[in-house]
C-alpha positions in Angstrom: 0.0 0.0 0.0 1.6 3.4 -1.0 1.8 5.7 1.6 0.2 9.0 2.3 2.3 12.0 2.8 2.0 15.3 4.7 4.3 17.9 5.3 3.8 20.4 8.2 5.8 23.8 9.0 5.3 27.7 8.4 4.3 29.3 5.6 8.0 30.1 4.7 10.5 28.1 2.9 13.3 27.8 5.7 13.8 24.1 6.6 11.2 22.5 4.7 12.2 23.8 1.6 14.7 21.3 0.5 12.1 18.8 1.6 9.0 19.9 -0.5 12.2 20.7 -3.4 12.8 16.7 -3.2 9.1 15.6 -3.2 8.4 17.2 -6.2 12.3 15.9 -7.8 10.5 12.1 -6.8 7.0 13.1 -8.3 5.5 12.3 -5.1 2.0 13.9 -4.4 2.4 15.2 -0.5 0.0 18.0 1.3 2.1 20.3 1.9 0.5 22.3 4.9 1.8 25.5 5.7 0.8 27.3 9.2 1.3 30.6 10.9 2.1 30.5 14.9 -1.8 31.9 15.5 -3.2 29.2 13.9 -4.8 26.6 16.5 -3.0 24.1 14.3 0.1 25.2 15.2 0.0 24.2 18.5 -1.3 20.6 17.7 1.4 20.3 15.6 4.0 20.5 17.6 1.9 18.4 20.6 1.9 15.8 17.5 6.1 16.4 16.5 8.1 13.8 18.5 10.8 16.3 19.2 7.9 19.3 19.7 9.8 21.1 16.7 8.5 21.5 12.9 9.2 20.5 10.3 6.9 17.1 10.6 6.2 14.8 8.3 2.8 12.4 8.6 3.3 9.2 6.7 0.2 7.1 7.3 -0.1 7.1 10.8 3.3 7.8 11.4 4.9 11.0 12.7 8.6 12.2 12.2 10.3 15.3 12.8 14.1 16.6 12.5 14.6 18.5 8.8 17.5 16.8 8.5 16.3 13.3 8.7 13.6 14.3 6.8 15.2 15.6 4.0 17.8 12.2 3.8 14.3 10.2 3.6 12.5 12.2 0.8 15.6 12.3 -0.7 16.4 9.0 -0.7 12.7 8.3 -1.9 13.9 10.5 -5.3 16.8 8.7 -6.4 19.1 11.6 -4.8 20.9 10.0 -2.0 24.5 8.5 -2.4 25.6 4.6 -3.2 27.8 4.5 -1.3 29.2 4.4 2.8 32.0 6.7 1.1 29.2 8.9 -1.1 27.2 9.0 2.3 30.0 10.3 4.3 30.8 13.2 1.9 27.0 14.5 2.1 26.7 14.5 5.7 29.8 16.1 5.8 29.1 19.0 3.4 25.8 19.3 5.2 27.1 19.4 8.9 29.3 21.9 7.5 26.2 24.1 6.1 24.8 23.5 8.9 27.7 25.1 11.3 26.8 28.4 9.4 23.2 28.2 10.0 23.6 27.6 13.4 26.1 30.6 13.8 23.7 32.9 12.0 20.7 31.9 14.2 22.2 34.4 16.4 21.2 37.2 13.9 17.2 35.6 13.2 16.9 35.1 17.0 17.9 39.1 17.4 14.9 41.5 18.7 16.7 44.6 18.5 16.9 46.2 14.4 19.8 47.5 15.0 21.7 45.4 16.2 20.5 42.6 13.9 21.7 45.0 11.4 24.8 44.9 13.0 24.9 41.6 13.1 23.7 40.9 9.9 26.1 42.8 8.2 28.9 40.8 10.8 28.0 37.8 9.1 28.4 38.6 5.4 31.5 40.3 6.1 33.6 37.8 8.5 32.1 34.0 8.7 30.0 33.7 5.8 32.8 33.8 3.3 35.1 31.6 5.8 32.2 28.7 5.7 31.2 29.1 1.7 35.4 29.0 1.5 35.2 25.5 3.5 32.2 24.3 1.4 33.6 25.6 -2.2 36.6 23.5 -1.3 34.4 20.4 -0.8 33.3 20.6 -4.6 34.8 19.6 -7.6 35.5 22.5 -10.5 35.1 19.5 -12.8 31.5 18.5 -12.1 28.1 20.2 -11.1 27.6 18.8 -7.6 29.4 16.6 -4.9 28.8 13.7 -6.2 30.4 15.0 -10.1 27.0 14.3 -12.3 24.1 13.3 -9.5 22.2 15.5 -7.8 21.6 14.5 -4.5 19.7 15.9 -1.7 23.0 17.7 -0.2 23.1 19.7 -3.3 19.3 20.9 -2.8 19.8 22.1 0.5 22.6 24.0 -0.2 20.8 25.7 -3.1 17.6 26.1 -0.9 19.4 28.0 1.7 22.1 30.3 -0.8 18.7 31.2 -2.5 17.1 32.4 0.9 20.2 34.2 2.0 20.9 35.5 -1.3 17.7 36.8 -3.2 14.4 36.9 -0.7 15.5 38.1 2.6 18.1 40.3 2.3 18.4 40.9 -1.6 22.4 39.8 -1.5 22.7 38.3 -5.2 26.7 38.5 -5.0 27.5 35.5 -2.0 28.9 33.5 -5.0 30.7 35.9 -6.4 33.7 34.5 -6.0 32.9 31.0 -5.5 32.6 29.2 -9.0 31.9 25.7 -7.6 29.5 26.5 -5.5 27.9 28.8 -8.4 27.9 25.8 -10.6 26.3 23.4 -8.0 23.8 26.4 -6.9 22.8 26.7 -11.0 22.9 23.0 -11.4 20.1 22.2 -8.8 17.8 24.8 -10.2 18.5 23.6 -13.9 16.2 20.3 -12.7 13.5 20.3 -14.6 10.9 18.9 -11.6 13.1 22.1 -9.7 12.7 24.5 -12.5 9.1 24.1 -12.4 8.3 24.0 -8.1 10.6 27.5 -8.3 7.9 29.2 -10.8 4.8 27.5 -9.3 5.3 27.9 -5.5 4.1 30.2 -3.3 5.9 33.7 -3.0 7.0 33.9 0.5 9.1 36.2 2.2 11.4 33.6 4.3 
C-alpha cells in the first residue's frame, strides 16, 4: 500500500524547503501544509512532533520530525541520496558543515533589536560567511556540477535552498557567490532540474 504523505511547517520556505524541493524531484504527491504561529494548528502540531519542533512529516499514521532526517528520507525516496558508505559520508559532511553556518547565523534571526540585527547581519556577510562558503567551495569539484560529479543529490538541494534564501528573498544579496565558482555551478545545477525548475515558478511567494 503506497503511503500517504504530509508535510507540516510555516508558511515560509526555511527548513522544509529542500524537503517539498525533493518531493516534487520524486514526483511524489504530498499535502504540503503551511501554518502561521496563531493558527490553532500550530500548537497541535508541535503536541503531534516527537521532538515538539517543525518541520513534521505524517506518513500514514506515522509522525517524524528533524529536517535533516527528513530531507535524507525524501531524498532517498527521489533517487538523490549516495551509493555509497564513502558517497554518504561526503553528504553528511558538506551538510554538517552548512549547517555550522546556520547555526552561527541563528544568532542574527533570533535578534529583537533592528539594529543590532543590522549589525549583526552585516557581521556575518562580512567575517564568517565567506570563511564557511570558502570550506564548502573547497568540498566541490571544479570539474562536475555537484558533490557527487554528475548526481544531484539531496545535499546539493539544500545547499541551493538555503544560498537562495540568504541570497535573493531576505536580504536581496545576489553576489554570496561571487567568488565561489563551484559553489555557483552546483547552486545553478540544482535549479537547472526540470521537476526544480518548475516547483521555483509554481510555488508560493513567501518572504522567508
Amino acid at each position: 500500500m503506497a503511503h500517504t504523505y504530509e508535510l507540516i511547517y510555516f508558511h515560509s520556505r526555511g527548513y522544509a524547503e529542500p524537503i517539498r524541493i525533493l518531493f516534487h524531484v520524486a514526483g511524489i504527491e504530498f499535502t504540503d501544509t503551511r501554518l502561521t504561529r496563531q493558527d490553532k494548528e500550530f500548537g497541535e502540531a508541535l503536541k503531534l512532533s516527537p521532538g515538539n519542533c517543525l518541520p513534521v512529516l505524517r506518513m500514514g499514521n506515522e509522525v517524524f520530525c528533524q529536517s535533516l532526517a527528513i530531507t535524507r528520507f525524501v531524498g532517498k525516496l527521489a533517487g538523490c541520496d549516495a551509493d555509497t558508505a564513502h558517497g554518504k559520508l561526503k553528504l553528511d559532511m558538506f551538510t554538517e558543515t552548512l549547517y555550522d553556518l546556520i547555526n552561527k547565523y541563528d544568532q542574527v534571526v533570533t535578534e529583537q533589536d533592528t539594529i543590532k540585527k543590522e549589525e549583526l547581519k552585516k557581521k556575518a556577510y562580512e567575517t564568517y560567511f565567506p570563511q564557511y562558503l570558502t570550506r564548502l567551495e573547497g568540498m566541490l569539484s571544479p570539474a562536475h556540477p555537484f558533490l557527487l560529479r554528475e548526481k544531484m543529490t539531496w545535499a546539493d538541494v539544500v545547499v541551493m535552498s538555503f544560498l537562495e534564501l540568504k541570497q535573493t528573498v531576505q536580504y536581496g544579496r545576489v553576489d554570496l557567490l561571487e567568488n565561489f565558482p563551484n559553489l555557483k555551478r552546483q547552486y545553478d545545477g540544482v535549479r537547472q532540474n526540470e521537476a526544480v525548475k518548475k516547483w521555483l515558478t509554481e510555488r508560493p511567494n513567501t518572504s522567508k
